[in-house]
LUMTORZA-411207 format. One record per atom (N, C-alpha, C, CB): z negated, x, y; residue in three letters; residue number from 1; atom name. Coordinates in steps of 0.001 Angstrom, whole numbers. Atoms other than C-alpha are relative to their C-alpha. Glycine has a CB too. Example, Ala and Ser with C-alpha at 12.3 -4.5 7.8 and 13.67 -1.06 7.14 Angstrom:
2
[[0, 890, -1190], 'ala', 1, 'N'] [[-7800, 12300, -4500], 'ala', 1, 'CA'] [[0, 900, 1200], 'ala', 1, 'C'] [[-1246, -992, 27], 'ala', 1, 'CB'] [[60, -820, -1190], 'ser', 2, 'N'] [[-7140, 13670, -1060], 'ser', 2, 'CA'] [[-730, -770, 1090], 'ser', 2, 'C'] [[1415, 414, 462], 'ser', 2, 'CB'] 
//
This chain:
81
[[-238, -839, 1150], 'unk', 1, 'N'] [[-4206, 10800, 10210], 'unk', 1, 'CA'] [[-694, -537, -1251], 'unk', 1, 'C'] [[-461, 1405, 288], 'unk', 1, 'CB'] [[426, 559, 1331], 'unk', 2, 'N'] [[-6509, 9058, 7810], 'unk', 2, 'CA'] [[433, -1068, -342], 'unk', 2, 'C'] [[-1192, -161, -166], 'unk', 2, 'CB'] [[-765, 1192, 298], 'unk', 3, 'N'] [[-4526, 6262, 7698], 'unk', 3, 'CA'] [[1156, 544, -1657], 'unk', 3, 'C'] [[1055, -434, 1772], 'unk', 3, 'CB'] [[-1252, -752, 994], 'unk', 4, 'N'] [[-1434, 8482, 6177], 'unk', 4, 'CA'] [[-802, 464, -1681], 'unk', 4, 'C'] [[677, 1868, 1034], 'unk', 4, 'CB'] [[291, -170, 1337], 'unk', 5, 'N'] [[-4077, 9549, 3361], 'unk', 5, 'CA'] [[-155, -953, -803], 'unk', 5, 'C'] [[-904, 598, -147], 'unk', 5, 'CB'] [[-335, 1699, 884], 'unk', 6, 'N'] [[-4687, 5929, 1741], 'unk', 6, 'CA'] [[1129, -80, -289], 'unk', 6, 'C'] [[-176, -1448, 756], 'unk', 6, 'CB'] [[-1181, 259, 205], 'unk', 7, 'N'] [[-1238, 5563, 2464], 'unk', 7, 'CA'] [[878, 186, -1293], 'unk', 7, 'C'] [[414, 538, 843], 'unk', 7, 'CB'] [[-964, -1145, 1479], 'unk', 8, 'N'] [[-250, 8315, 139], 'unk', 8, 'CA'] [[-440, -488, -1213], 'unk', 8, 'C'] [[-445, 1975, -166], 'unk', 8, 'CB'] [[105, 409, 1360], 'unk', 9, 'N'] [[-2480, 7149, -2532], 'unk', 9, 'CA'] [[494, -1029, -631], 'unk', 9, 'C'] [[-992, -106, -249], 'unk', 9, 'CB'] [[-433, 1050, -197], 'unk', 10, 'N'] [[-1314, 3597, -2434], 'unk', 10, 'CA'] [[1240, 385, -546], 'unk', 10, 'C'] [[-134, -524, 1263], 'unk', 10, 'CB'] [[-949, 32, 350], 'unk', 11, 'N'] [[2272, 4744, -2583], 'unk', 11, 'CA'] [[198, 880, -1146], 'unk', 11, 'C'] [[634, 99, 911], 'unk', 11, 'CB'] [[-771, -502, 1585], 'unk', 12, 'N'] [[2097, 6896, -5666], 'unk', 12, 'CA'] [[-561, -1069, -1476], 'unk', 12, 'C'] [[-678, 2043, -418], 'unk', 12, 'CB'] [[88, 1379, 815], 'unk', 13, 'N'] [[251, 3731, -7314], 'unk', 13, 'CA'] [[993, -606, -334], 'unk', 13, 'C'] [[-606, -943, 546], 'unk', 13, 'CB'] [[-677, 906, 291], 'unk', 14, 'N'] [[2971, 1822, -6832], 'unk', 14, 'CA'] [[1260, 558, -506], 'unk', 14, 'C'] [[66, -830, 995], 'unk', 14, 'CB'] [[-1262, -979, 1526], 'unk', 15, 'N'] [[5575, 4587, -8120], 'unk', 15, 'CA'] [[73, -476, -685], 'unk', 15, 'C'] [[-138, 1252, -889], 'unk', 15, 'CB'] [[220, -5, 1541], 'unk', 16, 'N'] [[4024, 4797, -11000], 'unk', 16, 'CA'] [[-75, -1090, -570], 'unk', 16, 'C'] [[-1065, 587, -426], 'unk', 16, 'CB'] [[572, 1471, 392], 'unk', 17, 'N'] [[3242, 1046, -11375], 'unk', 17, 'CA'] [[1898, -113, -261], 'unk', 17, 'C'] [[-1153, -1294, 1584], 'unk', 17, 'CB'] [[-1682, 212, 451], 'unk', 18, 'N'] [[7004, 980, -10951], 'unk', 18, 'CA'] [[927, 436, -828], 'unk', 18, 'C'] [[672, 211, 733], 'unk', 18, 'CB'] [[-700, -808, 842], 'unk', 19, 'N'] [[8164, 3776, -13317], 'unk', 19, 'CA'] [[-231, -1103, -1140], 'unk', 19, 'C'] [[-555, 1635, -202], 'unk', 19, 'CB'] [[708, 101, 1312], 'unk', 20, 'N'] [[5975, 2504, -15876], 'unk', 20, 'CA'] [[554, -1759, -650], 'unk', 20, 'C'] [[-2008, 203, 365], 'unk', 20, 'CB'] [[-12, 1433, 564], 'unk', 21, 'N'] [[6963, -1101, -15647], 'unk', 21, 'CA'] [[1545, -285, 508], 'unk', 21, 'C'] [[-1345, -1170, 693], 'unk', 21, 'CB'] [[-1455, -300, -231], 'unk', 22, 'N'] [[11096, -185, -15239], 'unk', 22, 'CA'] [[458, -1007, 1301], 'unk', 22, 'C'] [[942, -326, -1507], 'unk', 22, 'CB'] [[-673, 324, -538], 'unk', 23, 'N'] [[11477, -1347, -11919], 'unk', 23, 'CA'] [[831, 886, 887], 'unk', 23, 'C'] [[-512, -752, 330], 'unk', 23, 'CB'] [[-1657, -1098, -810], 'unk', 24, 'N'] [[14783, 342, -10108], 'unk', 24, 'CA'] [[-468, -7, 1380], 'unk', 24, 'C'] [[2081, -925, 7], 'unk', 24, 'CB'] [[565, 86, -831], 'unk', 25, 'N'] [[13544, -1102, -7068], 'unk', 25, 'CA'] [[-835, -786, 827], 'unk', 25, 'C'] [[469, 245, 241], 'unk', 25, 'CB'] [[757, 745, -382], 'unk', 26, 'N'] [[10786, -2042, -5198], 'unk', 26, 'CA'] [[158, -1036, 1414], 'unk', 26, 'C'] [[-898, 796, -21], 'unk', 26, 'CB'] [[-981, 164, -1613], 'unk', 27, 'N'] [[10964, -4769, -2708], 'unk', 27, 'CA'] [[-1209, -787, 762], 'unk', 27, 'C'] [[1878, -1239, -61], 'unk', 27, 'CB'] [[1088, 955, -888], 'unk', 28, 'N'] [[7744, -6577, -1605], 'unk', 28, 'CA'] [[-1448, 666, -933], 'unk', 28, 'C'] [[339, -2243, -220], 'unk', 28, 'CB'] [[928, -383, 454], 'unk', 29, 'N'] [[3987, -4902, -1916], 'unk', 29, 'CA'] [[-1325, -458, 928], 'unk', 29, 'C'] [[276, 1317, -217], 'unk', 29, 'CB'] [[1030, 531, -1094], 'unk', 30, 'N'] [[807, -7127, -827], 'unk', 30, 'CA'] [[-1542, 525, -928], 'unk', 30, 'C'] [[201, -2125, 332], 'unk', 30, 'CB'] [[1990, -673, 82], 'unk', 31, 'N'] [[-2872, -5462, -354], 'unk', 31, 'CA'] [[-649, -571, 499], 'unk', 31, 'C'] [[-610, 1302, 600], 'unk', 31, 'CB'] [[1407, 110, -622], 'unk', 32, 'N'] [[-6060, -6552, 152], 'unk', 32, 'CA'] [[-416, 1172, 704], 'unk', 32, 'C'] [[-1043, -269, -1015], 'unk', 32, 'CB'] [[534, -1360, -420], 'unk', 33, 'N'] [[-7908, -4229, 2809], 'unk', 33, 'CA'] [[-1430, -815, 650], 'unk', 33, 'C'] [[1185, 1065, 1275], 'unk', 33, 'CB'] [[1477, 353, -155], 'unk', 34, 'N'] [[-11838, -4524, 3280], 'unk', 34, 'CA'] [[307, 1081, 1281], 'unk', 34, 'C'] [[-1365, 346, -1471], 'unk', 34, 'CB'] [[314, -362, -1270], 'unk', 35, 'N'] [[-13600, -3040, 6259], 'unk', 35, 'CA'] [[199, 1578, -509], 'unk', 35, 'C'] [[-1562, -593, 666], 'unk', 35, 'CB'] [[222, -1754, 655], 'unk', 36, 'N'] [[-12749, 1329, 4813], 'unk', 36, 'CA'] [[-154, 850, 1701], 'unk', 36, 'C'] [[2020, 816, -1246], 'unk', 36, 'CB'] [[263, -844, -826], 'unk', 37, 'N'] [[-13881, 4096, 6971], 'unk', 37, 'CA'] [[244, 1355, -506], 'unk', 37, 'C'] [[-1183, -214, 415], 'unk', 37, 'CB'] [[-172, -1585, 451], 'unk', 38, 'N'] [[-12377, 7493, 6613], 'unk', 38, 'CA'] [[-337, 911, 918], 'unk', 38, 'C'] [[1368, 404, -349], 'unk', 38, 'CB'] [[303, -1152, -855], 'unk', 39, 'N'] [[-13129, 10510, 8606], 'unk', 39, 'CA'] [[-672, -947, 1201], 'unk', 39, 'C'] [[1470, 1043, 455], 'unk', 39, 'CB'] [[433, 1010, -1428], 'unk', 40, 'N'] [[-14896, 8121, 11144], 'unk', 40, 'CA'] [[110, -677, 487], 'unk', 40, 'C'] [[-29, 6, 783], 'unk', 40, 'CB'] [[-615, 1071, -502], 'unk', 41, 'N'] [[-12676, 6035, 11819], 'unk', 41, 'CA'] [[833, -1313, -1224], 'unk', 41, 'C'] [[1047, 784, 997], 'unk', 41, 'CB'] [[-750, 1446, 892], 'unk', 42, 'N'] [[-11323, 2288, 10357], 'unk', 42, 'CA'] [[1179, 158, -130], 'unk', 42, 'C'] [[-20, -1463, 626], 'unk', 42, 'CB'] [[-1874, -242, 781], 'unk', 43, 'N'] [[-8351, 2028, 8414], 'unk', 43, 'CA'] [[662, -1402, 661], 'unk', 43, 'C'] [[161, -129, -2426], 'unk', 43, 'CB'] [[-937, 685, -372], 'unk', 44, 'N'] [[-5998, -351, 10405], 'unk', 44, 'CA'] [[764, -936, -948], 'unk', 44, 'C'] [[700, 801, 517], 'unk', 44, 'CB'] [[-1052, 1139, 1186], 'unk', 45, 'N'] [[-3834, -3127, 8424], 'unk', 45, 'CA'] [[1222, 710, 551], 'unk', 45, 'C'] [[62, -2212, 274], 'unk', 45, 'CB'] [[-1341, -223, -118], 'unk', 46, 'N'] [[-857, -2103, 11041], 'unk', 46, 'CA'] [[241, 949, -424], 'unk', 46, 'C'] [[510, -38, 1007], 'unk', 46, 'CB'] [[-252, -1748, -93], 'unk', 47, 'N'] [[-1345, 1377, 10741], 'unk', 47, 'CA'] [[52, 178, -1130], 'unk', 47, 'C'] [[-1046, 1064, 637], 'unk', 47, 'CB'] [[-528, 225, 2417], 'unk', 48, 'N'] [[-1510, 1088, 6487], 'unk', 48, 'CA'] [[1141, 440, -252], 'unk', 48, 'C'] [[336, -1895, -952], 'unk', 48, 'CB'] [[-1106, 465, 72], 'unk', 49, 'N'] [[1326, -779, 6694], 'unk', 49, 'CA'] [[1376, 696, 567], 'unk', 49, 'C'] [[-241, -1065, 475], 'unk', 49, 'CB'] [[-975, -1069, -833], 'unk', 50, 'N'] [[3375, 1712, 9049], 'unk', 50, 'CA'] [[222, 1532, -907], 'unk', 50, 'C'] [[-875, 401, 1695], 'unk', 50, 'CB'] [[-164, -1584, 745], 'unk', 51, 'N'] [[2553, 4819, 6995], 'unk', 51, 'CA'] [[176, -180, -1436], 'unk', 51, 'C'] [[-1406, 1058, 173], 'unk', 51, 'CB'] [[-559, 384, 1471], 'unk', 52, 'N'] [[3144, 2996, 3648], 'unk', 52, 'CA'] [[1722, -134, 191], 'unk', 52, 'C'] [[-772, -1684, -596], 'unk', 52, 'CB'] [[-1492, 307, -33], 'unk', 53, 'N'] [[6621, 2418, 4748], 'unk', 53, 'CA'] [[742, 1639, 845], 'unk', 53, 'C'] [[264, -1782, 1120], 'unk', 53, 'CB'] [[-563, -1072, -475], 'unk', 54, 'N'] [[7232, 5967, 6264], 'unk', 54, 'CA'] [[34, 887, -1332], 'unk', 54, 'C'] [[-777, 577, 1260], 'unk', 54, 'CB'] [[-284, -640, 1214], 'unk', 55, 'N'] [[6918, 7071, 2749], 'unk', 55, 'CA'] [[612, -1094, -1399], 'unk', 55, 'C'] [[-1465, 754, -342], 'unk', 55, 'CB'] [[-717, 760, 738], 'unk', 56, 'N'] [[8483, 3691, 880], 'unk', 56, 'CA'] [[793, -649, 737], 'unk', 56, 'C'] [[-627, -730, -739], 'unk', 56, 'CB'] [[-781, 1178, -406], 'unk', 57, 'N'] [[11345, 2101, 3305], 'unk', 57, 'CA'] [[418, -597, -564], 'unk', 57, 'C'] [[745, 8, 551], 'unk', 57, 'CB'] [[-729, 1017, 651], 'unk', 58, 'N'] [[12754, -566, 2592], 'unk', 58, 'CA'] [[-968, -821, -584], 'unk', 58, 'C'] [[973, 482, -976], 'unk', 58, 'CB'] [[881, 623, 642], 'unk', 59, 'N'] [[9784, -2070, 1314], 'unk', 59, 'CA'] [[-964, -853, 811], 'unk', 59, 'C'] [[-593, 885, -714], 'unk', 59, 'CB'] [[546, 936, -929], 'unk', 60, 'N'] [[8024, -5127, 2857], 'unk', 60, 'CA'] [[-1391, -292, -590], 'unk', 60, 'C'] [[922, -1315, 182], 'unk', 60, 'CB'] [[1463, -779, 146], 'unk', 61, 'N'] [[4293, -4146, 2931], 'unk', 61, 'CA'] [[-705, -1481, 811], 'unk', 61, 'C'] [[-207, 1994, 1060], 'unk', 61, 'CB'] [[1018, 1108, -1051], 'unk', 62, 'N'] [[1625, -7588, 3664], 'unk', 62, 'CA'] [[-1202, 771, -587], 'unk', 62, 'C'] [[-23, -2130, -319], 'unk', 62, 'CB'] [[1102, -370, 172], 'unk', 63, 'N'] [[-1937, -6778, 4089], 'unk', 63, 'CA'] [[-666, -1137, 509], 'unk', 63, 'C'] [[-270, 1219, 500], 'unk', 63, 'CB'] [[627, 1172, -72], 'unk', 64, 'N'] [[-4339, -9433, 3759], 'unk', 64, 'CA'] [[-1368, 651, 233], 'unk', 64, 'C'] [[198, -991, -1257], 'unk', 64, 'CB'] [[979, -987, 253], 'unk', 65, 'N'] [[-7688, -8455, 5062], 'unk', 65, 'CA'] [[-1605, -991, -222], 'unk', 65, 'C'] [[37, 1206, 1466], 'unk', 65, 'CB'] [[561, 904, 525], 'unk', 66, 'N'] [[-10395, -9360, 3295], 'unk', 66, 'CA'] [[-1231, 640, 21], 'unk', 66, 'C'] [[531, -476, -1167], 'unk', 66, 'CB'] [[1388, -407, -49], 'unk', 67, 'N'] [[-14492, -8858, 3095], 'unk', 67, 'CA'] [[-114, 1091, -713], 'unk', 67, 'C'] [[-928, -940, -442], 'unk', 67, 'CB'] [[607, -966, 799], 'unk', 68, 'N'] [[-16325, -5493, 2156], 'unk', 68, 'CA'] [[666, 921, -15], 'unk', 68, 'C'] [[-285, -264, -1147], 'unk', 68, 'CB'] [[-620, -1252, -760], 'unk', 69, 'N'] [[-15223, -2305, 2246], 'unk', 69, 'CA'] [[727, 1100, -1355], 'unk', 69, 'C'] [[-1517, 928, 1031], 'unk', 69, 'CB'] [[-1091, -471, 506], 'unk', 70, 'N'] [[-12471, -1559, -315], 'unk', 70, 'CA'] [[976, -399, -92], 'unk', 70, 'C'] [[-51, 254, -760], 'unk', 70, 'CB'] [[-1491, 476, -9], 'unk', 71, 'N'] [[-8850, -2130, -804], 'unk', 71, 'CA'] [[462, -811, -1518], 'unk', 71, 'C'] [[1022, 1490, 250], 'unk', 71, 'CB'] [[-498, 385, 1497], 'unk', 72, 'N'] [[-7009, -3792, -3611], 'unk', 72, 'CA'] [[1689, -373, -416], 'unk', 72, 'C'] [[-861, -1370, -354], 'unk', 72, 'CB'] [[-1458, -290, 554], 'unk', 73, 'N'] [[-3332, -3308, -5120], 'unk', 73, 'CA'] [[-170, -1812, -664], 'unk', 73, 'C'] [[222, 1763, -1465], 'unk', 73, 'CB'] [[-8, 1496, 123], 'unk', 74, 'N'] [[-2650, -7502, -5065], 'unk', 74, 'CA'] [[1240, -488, -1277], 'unk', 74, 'C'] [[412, -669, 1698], 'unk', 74, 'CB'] [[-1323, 238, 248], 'unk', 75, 'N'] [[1272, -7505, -6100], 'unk', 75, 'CA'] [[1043, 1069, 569], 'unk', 75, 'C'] [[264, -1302, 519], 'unk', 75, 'CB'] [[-1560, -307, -89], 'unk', 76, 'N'] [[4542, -5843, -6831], 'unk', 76, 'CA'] [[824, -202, -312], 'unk', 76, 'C'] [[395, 610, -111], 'unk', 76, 'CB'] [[-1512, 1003, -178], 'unk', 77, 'N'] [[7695, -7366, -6433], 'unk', 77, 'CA'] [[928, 1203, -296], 'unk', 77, 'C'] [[404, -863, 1864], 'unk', 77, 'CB'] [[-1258, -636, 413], 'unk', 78, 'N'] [[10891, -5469, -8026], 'unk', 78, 'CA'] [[1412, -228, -408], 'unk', 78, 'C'] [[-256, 443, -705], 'unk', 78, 'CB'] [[-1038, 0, 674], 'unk', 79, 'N'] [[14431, -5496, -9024], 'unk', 79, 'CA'] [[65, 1154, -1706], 'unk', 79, 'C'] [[1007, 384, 1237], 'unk', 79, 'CB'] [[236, -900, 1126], 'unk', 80, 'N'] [[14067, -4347, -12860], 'unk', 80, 'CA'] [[1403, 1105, 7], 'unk', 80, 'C'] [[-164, -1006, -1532], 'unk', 80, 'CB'] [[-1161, -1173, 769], 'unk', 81, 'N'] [[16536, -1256, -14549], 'unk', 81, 'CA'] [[861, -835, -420], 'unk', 81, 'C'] [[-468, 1016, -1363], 'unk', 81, 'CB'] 
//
């Protein structure tokens, strides 16, 4: 379950990253993910990546994982308006 909350934040980032910067649609989104701990437990790369796409299909989600213990919005790939 704490996976799905990152998830969520992540995907209204990239909404908005997308409203704001007229793309129609999104088609490739790569994250950095450090060591995060939510409710107790480690945030997964697959498991991210699974609940980022249960709320953006179609969208081809890499996670690169990298030292220290936050995330980072790398790249988004779009088809403009």
């Amino acid at each position: 379950m704490h996976d799905i909350h990152l998830a969520n934040q992540i995907a209204k980032i990239i909404q908005n990253y997308a409203q704001k910067n007229g793309l129609r649609q999104i088609k490739k989104v790569s994250l950095e993910l450090g060591s995060i701990i939510e409710h107790g437990q480690a945030i997964e790369s697959e498991n991210l990546k699974y609940n980022i796409n249960l709320l953006l299909p179609k969208v081809e989600i890499e996670v690169k994982s990298i030292k220290g213990d936050e995330w980072k919005l790398v790249s988004i790939e779009g088809e403009p308006m």
